[in-house]
FIVEX-226603 format. One record per residue (C-alpha): x, y, z. Coordinates in steps of 0.25 Angstrom, whole numbers. Example, Ala and Ser with C-alpha at 12.3 -4.5 7.8 and 13.67 -1.06 7.14 Angstrom:
REM FIVEX-226603
+-------+-------+-------+
!    px !    py !    pz !
+-------+-------+-------+
!    49 !   -18 !    31 !
!    55 !    -4 !    29 !
+-------+-------+-------+
//
This chain:
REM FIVEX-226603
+-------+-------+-------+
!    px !    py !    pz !
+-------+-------+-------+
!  -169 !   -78 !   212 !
!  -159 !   -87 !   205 !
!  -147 !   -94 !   212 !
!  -137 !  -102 !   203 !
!  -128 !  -110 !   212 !
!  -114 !  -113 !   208 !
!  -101 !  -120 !   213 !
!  -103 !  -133 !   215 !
!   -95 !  -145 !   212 !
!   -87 !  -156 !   217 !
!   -76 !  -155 !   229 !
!   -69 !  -165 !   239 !
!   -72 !  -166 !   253 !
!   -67 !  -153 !   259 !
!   -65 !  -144 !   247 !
!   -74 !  -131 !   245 !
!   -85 !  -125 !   236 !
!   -90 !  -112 !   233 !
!  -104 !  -110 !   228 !
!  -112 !  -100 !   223 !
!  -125 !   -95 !   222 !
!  -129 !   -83 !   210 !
!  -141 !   -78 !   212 !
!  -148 !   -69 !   202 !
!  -162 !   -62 !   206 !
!  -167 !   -55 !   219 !
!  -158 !   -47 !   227 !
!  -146 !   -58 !   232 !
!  -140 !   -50 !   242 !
!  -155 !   -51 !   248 !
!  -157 !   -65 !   250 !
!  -153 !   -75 !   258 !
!  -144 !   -85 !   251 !
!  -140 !   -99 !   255 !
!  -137 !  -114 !   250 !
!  -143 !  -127 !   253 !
!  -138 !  -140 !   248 !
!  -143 !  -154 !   245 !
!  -135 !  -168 !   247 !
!  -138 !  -179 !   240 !
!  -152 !  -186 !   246 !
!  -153 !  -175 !   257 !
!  -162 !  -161 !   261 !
!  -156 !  -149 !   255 !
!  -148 !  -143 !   267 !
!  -146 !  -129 !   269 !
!  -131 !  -124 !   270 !
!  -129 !  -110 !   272 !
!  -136 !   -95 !   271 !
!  -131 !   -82 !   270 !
!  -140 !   -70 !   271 !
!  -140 !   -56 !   265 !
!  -132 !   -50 !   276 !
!  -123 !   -63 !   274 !
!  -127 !   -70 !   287 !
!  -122 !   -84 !   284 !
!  -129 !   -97 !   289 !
!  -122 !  -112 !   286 !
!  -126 !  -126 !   290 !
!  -118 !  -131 !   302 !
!  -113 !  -141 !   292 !
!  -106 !  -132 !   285 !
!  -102 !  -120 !   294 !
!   -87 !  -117 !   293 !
!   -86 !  -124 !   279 !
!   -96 !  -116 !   270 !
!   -97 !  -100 !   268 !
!  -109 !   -94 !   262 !
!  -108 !   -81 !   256 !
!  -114 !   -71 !   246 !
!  -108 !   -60 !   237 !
!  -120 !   -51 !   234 !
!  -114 !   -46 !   223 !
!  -113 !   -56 !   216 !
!  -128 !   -63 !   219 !
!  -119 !   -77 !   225 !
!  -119 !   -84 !   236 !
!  -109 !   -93 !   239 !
!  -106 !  -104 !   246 !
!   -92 !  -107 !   251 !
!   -92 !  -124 !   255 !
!   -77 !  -128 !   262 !
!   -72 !  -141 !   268 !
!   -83 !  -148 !   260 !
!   -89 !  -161 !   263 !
!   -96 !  -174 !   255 !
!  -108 !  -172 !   262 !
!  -109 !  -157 !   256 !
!  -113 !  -164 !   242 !
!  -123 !  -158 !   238 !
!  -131 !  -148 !   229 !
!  -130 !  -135 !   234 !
!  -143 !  -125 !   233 !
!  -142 !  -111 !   234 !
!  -152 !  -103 !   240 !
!  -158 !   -88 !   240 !
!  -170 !   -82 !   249 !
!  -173 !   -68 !   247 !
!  -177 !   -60 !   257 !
!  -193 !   -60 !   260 !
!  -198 !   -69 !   249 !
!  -197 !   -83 !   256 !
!  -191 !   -89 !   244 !
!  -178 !   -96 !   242 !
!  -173 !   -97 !   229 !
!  -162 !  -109 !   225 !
!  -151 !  -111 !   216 !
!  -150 !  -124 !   208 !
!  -139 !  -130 !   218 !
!  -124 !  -134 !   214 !
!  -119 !  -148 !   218 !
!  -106 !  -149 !   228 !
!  -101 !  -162 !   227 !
!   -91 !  -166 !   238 !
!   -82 !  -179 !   237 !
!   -74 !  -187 !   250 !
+-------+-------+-------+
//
């Protein structure tokens, strides 16, 4: 499985993003999909899941701002970020496990940039 993450860039405090995740090989409408991101100095944190059957999770820090989804047609995942804050700068990863392998593939990761 390849994932190339996309979408990134620079926005004030408040404004909104979209990113995406195209993945190519293995069966995407199979496999669990999801996004971590990484702040400057800190752990990678996780941010949000959504499952074959579409069953979403989020981190409490961003419930109510952020919207995963995925569009199996088109192999993406996406990533709807709202009412964005400077503490959300960071590189956003992008993840995939597929059913019954116990592996998770990543994608390379797109920097959000949030300015006060």
């Amino acid at each position: 499985v390849q994932l190339q993450a996309s979408g990134g860039g620079r926005v004030q405090l408040g404004g909104s993003l979209r990113l995406s995740c195209a993945a190519s090989g293995g069966i995407f409408s199979s496999n669990t999909m999801g996004w971590y991101r990484q702040a400057p100095g800190k752990q990678r944190e996780w941010v949000a899941t959504i499952t074959p059957s579409s069953g979403t999770n989020y981190a409490d820090s961003v419930k109510g701002r952020f919207t995963i989804s995925r569009d199996n047609t088109k192999n993406t995942a996406n990533l709807q970020m709202n009412s964005l804050r400077p503490e959300e700068t960071a590189v956003y990863y992008c993840y995939a496990k597929p059913p019954f392998t116990g592996r998770q593939y990543w994608g390379q990761g797109t920097l959000v940039t949030v300015s006060s």
